[in-house]
mmCIF file as Biopython writes it, N, C-alpha, C and O atoms, coordinates in Angstrom:
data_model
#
loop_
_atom_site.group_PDB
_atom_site.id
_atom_site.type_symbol
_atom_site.label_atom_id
_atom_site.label_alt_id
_atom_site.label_comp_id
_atom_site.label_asym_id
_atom_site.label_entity_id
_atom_site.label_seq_id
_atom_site.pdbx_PDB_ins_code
_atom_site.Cartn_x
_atom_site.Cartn_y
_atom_site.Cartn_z
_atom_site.occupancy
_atom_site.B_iso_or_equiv
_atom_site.auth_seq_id
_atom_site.auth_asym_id
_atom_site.pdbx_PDB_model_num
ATOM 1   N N  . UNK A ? 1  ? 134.652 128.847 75.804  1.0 0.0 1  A 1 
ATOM 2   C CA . UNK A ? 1  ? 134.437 127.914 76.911  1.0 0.0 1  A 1 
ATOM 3   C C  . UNK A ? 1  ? 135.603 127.983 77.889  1.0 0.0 1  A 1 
ATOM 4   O O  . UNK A ? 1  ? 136.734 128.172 77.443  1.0 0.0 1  A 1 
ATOM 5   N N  . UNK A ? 2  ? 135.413 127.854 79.084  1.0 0.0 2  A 1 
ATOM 6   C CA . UNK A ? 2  ? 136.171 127.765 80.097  1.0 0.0 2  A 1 
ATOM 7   C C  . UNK A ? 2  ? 136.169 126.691 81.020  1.0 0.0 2  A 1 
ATOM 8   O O  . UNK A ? 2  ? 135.026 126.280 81.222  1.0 0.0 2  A 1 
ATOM 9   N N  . UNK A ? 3  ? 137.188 126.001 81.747  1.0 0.0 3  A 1 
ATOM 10  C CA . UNK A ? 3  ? 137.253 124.880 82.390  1.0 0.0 3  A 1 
ATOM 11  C C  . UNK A ? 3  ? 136.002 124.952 83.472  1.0 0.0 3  A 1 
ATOM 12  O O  . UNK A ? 3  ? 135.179 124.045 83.588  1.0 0.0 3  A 1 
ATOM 13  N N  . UNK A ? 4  ? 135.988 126.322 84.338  1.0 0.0 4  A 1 
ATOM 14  C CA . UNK A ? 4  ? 135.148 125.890 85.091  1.0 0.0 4  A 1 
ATOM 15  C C  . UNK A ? 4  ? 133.870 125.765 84.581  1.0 0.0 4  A 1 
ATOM 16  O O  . UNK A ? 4  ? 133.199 124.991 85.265  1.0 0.0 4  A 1 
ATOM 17  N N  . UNK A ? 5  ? 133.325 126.198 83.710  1.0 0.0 5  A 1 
ATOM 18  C CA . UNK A ? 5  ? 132.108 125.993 83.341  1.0 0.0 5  A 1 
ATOM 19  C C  . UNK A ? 5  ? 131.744 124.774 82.498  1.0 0.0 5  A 1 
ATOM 20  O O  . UNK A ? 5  ? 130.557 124.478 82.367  1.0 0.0 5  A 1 
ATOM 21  N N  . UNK A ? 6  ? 132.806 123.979 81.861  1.0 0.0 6  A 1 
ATOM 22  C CA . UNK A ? 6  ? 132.856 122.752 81.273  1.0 0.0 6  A 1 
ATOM 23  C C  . UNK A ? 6  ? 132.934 121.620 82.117  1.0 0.0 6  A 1 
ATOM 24  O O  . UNK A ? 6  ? 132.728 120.550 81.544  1.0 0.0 6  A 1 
ATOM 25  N N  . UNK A ? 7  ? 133.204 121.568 83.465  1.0 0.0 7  A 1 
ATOM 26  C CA . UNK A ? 7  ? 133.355 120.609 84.530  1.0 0.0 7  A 1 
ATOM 27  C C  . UNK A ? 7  ? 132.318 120.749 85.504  1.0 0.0 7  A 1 
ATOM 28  O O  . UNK A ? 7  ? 132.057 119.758 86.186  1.0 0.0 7  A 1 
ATOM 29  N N  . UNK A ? 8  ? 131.356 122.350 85.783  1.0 0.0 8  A 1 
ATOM 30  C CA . UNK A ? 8  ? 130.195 122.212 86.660  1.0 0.0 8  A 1 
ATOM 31  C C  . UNK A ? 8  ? 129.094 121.560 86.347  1.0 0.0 8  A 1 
ATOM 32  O O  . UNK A ? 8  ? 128.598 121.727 85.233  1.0 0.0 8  A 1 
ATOM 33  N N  . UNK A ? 9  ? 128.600 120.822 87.144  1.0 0.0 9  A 1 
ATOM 34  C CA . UNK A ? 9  ? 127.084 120.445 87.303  1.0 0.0 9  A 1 
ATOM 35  C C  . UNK A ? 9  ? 126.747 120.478 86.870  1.0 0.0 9  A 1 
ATOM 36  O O  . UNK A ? 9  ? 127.364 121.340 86.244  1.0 0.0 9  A 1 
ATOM 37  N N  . UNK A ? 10 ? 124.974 119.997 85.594  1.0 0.0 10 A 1 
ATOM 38  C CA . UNK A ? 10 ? 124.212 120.584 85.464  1.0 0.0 10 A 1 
ATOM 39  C C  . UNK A ? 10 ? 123.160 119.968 86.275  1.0 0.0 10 A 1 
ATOM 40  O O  . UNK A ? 10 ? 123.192 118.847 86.782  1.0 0.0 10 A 1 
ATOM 41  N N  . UNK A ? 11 ? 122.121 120.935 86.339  1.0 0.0 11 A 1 
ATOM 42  C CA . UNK A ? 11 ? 120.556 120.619 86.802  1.0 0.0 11 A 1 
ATOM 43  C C  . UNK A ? 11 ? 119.715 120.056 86.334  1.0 0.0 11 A 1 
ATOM 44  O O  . UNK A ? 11 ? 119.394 120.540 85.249  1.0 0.0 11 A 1 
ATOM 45  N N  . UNK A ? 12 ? 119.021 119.012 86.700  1.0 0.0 12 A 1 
ATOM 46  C CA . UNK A ? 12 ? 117.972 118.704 85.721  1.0 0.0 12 A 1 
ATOM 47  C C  . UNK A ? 12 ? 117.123 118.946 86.763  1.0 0.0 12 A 1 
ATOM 48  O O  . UNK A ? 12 ? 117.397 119.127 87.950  1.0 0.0 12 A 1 
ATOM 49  N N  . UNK A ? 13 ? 115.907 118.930 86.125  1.0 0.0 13 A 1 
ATOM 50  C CA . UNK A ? 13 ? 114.337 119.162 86.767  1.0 0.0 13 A 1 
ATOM 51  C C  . UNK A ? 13 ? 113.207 118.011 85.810  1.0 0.0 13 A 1 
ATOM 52  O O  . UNK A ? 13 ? 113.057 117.905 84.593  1.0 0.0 13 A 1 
ATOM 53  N N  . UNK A ? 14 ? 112.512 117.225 87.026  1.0 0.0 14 A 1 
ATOM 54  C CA . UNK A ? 14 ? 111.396 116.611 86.266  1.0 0.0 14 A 1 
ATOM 55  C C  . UNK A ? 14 ? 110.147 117.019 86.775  1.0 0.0 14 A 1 
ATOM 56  O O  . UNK A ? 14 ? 109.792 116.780 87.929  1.0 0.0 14 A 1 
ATOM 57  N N  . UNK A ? 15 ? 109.320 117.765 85.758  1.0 0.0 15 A 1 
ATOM 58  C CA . UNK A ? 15 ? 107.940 118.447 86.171  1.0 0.0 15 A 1 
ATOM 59  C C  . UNK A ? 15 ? 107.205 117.690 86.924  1.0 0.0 15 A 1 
ATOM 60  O O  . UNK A ? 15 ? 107.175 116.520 86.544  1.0 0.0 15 A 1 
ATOM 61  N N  . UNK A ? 16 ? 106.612 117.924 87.834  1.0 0.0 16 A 1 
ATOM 62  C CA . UNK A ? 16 ? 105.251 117.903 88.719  1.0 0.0 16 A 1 
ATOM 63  C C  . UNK A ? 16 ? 104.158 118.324 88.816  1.0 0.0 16 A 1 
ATOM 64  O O  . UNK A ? 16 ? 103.874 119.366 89.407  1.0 0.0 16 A 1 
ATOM 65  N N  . UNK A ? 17 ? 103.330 117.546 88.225  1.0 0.0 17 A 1 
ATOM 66  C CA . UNK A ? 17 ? 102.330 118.547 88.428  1.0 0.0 17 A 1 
ATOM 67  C C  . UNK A ? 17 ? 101.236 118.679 89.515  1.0 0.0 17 A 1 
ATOM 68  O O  . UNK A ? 17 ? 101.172 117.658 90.199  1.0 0.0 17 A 1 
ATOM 69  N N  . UNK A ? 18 ? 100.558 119.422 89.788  1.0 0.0 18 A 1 
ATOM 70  C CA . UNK A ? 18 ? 100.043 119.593 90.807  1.0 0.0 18 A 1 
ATOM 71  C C  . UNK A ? 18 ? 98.896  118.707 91.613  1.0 0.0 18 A 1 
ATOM 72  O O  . UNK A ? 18 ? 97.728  118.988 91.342  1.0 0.0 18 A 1 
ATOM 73  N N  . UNK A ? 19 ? 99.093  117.860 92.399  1.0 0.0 19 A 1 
ATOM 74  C CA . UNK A ? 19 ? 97.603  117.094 92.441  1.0 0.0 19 A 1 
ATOM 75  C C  . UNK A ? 19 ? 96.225  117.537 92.950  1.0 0.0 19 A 1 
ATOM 76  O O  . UNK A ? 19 ? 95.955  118.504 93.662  1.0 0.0 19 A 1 
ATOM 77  N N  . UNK A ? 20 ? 95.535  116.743 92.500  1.0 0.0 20 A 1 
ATOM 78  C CA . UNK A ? 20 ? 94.474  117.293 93.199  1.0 0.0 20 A 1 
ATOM 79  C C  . UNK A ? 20 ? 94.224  117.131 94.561  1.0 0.0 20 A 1 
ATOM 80  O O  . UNK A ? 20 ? 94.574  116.069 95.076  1.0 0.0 20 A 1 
ATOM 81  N N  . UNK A ? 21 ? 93.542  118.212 95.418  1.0 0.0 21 A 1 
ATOM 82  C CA . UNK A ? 21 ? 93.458  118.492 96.891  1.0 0.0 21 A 1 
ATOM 83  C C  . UNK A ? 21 ? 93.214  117.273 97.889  1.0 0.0 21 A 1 
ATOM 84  O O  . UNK A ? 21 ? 92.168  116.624 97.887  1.0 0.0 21 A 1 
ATOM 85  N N  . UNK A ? 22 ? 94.354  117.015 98.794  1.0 0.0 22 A 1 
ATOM 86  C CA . UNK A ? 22 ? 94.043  115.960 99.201  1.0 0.0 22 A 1 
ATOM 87  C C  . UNK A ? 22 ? 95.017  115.096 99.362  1.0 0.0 22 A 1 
ATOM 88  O O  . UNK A ? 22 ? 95.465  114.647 100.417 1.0 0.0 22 A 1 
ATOM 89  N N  . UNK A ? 23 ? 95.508  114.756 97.660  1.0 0.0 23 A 1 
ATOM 90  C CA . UNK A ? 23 ? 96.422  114.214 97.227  1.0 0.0 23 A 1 
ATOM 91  C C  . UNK A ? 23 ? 98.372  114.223 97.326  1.0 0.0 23 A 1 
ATOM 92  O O  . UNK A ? 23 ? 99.071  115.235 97.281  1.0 0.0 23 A 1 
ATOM 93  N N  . UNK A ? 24 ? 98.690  113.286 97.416  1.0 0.0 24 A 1 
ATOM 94  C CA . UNK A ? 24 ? 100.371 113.494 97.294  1.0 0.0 24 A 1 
ATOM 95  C C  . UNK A ? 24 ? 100.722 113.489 96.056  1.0 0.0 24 A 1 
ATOM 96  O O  . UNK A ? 24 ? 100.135 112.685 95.332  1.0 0.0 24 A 1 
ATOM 97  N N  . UNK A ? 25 ? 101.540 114.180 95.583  1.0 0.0 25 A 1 
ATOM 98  C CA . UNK A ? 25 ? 102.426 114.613 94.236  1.0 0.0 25 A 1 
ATOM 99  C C  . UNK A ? 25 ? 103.131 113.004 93.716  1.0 0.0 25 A 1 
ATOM 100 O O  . UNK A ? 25 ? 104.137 112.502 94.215  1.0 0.0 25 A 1 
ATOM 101 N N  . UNK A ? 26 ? 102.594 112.620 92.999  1.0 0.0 26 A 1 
ATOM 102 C CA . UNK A ? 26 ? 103.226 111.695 92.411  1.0 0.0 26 A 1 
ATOM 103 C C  . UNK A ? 26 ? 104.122 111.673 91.227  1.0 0.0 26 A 1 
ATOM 104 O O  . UNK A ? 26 ? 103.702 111.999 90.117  1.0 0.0 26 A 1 
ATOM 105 N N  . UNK A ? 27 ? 105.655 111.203 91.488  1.0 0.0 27 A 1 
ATOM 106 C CA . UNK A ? 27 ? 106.588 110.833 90.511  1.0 0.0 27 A 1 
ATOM 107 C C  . UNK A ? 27 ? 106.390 109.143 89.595  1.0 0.0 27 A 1 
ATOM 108 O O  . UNK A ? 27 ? 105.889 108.154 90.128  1.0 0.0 27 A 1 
ATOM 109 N N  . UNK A ? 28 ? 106.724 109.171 88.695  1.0 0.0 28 A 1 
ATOM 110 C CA . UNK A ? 28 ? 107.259 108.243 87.821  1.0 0.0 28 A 1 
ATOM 111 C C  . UNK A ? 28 ? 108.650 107.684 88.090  1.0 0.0 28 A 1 
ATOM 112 O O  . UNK A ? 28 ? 109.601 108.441 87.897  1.0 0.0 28 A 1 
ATOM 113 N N  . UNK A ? 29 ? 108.804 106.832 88.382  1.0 0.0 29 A 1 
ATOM 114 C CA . UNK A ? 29 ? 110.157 106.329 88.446  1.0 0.0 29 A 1 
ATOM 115 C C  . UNK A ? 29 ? 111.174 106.406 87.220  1.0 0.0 29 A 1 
ATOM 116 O O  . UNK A ? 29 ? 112.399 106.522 87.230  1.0 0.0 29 A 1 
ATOM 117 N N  . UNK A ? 30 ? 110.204 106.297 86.080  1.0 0.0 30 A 1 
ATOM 118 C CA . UNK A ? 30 ? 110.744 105.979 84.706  1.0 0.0 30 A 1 
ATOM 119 C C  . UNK A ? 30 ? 111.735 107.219 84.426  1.0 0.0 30 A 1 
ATOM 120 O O  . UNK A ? 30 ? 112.941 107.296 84.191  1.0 0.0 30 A 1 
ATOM 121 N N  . UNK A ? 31 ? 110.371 108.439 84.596  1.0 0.0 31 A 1 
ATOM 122 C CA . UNK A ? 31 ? 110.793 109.199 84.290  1.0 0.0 31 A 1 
ATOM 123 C C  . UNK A ? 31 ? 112.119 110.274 84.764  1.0 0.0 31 A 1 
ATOM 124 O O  . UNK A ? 31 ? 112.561 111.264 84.181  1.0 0.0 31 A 1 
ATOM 125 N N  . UNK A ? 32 ? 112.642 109.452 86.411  1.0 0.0 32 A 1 
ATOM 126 C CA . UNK A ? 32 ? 113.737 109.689 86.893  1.0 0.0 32 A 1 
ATOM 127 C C  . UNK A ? 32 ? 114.931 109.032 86.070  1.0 0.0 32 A 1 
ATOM 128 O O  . UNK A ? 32 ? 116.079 109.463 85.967  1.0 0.0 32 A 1 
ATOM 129 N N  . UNK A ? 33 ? 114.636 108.415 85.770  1.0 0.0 33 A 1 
ATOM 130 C CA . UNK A ? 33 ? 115.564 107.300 85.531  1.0 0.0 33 A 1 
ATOM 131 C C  . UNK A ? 33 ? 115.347 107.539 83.701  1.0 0.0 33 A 1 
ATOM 132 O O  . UNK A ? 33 ? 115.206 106.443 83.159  1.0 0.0 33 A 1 
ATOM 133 N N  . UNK A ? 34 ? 115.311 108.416 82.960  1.0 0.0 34 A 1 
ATOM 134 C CA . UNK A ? 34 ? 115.184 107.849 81.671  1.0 0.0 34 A 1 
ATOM 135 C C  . UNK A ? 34 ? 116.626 108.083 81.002  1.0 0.0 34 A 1 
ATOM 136 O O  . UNK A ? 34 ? 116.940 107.618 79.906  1.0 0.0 34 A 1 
ATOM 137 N N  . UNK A ? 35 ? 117.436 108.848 81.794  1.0 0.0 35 A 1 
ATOM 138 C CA . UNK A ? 35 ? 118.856 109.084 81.327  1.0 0.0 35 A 1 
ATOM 139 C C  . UNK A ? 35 ? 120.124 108.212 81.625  1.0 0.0 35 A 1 
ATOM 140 O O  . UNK A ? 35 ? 121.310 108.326 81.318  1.0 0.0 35 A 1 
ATOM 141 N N  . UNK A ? 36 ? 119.112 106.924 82.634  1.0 0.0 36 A 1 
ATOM 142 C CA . UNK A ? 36 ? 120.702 106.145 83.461  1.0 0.0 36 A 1 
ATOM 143 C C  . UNK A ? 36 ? 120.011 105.101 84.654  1.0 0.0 36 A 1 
ATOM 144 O O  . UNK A ? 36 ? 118.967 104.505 84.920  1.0 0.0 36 A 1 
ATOM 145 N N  . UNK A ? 37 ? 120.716 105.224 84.910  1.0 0.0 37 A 1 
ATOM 146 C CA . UNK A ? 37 ? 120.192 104.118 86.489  1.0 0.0 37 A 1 
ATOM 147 C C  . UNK A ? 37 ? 120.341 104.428 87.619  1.0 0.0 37 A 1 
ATOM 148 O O  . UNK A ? 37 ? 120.078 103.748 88.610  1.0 0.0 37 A 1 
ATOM 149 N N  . UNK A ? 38 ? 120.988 106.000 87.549  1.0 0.0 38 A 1 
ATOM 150 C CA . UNK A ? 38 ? 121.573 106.421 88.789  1.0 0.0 38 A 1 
ATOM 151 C C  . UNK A ? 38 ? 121.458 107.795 88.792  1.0 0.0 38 A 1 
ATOM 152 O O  . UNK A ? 38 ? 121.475 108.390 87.715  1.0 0.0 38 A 1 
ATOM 153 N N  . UNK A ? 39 ? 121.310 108.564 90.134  1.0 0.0 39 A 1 
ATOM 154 C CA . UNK A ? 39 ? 120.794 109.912 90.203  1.0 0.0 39 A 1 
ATOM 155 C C  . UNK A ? 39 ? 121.340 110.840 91.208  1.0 0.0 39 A 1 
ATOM 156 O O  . UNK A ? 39 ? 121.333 110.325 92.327  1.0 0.0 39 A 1 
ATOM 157 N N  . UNK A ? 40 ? 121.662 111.656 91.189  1.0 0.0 40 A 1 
ATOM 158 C CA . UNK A ? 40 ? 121.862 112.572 92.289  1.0 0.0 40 A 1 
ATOM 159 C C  . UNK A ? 40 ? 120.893 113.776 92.759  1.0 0.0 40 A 1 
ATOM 160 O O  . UNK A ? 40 ? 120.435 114.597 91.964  1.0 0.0 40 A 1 
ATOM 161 N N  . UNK A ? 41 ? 120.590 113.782 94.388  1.0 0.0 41 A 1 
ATOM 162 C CA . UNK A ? 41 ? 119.543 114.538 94.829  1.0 0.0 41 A 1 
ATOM 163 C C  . UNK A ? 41 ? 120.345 115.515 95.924  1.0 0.0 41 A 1 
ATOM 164 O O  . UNK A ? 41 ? 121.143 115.061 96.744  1.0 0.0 41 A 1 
ATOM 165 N N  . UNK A ? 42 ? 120.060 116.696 95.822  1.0 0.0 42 A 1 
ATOM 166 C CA . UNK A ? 42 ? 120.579 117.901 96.542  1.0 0.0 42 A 1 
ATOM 167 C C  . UNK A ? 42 ? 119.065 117.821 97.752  1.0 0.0 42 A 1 
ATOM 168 O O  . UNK A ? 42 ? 117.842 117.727 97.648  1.0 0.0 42 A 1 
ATOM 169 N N  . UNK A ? 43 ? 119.945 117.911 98.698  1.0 0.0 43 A 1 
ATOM 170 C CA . UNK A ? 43 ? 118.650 117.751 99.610  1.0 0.0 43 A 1 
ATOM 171 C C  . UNK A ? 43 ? 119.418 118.419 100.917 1.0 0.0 43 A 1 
ATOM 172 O O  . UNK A ? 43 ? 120.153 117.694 101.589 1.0 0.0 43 A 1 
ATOM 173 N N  . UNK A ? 44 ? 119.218 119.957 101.303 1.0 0.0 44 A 1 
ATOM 174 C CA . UNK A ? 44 ? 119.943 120.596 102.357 1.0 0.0 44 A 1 
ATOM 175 C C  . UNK A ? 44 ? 121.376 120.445 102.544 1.0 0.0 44 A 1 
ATOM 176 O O  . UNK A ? 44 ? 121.810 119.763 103.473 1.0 0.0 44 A 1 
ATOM 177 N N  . UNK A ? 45 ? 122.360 121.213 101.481 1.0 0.0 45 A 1 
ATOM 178 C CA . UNK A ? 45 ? 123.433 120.987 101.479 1.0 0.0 45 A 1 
ATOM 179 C C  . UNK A ? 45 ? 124.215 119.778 101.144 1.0 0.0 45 A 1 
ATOM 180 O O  . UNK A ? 45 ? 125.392 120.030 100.887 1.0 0.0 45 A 1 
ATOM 181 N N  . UNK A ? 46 ? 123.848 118.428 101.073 1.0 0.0 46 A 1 
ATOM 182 C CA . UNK A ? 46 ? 124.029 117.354 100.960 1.0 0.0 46 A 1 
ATOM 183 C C  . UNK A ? 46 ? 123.953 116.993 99.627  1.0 0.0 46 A 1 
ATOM 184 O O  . UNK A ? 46 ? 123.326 117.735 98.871  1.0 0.0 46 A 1 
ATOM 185 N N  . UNK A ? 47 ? 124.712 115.540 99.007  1.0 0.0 47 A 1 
ATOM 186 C CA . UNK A ? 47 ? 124.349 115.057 97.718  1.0 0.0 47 A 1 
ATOM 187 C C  . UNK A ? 47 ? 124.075 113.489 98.114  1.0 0.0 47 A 1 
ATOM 188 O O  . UNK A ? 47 ? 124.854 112.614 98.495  1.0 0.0 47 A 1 
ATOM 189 N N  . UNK A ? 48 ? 122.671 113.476 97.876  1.0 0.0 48 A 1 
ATOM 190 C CA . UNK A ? 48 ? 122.557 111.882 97.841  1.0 0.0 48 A 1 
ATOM 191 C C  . UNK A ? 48 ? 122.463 110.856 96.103  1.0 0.0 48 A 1 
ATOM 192 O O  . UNK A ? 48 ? 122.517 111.333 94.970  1.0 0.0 48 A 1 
ATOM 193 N N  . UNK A ? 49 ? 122.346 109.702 96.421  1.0 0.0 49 A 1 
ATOM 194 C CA . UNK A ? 49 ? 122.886 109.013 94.932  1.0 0.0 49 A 1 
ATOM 195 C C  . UNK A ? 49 ? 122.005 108.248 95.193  1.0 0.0 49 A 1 
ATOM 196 O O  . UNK A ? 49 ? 122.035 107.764 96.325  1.0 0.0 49 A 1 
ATOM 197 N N  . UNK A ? 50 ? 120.471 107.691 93.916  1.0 0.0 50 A 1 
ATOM 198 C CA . UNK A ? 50 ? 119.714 107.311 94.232  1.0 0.0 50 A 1 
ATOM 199 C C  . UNK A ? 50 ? 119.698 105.981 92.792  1.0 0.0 50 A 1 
ATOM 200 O O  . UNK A ? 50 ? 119.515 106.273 91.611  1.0 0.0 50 A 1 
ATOM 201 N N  . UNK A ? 51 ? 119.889 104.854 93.215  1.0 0.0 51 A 1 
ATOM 202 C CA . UNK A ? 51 ? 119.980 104.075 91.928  1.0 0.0 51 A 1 
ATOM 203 C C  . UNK A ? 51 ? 119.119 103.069 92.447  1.0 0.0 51 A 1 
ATOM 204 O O  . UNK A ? 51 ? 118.790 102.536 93.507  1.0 0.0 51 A 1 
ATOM 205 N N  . UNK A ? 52 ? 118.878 103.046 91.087  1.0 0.0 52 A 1 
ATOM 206 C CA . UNK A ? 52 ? 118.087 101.294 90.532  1.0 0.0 52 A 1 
ATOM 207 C C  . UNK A ? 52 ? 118.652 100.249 89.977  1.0 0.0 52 A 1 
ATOM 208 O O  . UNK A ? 52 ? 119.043 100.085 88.822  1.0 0.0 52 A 1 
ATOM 209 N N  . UNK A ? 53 ? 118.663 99.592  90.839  1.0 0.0 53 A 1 
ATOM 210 C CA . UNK A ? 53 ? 119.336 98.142  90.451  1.0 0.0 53 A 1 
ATOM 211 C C  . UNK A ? 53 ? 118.797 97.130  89.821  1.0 0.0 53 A 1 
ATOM 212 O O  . UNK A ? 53 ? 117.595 96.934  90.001  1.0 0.0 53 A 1 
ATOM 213 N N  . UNK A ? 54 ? 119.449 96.369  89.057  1.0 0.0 54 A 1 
ATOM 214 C CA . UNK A ? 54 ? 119.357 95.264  88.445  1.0 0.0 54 A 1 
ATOM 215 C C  . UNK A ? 54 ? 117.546 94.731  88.909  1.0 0.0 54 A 1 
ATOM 216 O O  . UNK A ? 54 ? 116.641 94.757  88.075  1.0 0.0 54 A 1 
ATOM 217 N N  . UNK A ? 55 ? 117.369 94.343  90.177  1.0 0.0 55 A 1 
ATOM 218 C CA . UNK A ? 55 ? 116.334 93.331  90.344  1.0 0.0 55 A 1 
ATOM 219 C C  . UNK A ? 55 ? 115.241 94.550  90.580  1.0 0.0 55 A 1 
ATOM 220 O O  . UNK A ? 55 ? 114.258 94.333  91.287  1.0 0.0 55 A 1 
ATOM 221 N N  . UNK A ? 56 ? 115.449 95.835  89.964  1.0 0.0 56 A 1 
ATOM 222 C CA . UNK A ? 56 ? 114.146 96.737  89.464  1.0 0.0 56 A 1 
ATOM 223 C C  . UNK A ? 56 ? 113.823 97.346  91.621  1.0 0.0 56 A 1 
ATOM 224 O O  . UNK A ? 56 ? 112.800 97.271  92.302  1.0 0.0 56 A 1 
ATOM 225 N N  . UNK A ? 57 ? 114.863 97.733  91.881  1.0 0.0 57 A 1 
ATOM 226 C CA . UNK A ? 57 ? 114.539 98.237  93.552  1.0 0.0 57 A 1 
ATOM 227 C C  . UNK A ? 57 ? 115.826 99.643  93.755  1.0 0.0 57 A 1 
ATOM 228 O O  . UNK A ? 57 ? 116.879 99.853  93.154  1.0 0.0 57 A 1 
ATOM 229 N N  . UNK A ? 58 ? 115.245 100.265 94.688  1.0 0.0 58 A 1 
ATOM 230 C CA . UNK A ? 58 ? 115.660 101.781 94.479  1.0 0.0 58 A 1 
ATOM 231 C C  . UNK A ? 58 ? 116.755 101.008 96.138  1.0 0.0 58 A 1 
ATOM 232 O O  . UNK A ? 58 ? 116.697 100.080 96.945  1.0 0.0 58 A 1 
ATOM 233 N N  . UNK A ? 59 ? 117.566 102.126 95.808  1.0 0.0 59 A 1 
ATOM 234 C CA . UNK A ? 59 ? 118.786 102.381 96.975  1.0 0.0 59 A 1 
ATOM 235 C C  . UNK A ? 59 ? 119.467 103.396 96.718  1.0 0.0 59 A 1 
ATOM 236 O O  . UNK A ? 59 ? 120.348 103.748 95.933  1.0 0.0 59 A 1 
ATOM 237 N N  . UNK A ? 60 ? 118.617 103.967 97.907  1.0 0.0 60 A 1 
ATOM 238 C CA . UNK A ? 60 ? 119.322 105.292 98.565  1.0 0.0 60 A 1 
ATOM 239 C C  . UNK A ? 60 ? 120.413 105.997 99.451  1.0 0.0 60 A 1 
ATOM 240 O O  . UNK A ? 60 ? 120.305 106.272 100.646 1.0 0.0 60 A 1 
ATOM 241 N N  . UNK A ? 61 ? 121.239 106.180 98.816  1.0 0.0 61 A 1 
ATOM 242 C CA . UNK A ? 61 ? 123.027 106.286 99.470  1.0 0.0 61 A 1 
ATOM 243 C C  . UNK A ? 61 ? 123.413 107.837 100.105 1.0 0.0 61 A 1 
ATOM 244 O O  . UNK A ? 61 ? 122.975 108.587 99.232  1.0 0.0 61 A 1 
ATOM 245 N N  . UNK A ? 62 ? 123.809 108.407 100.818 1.0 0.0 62 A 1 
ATOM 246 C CA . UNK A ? 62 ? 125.027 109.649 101.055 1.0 0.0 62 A 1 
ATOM 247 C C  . UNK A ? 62 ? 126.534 109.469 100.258 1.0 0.0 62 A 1 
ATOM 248 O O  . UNK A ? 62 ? 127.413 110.319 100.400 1.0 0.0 62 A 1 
#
């Protein structure tokens, strides 16, 4: 093991599956959230931080 590879990132991915025609791709909240309360989203160079708070409501940060 080496430092840099013990301190990078990892990725997670939560499957999607495909909807039917027509339809928008629907997430689970749960299933964002089953590791914590708080999340990070890579979205064009950027890191946003996406948490759920206490009174069960999402807030979306830079």
């Amino acid at each position: 093991m080496n430092a840099a590879t013990d301190s990078a990132p990892t990725l997670a991915t939560v499957p999607v599956a495909a909807p039917p025609p027509g339809q928008l791709p629907l997430i689970v909240s749960a299933e964002l959230f089953r590791q914590g309360t708080t999340l990070r989203i890579a979205h064009s160079g950027q890191i946003y931080q996406l948490r759920l708070t206490r009174e069960n409501r999402l807030i979306l940060t830079k």
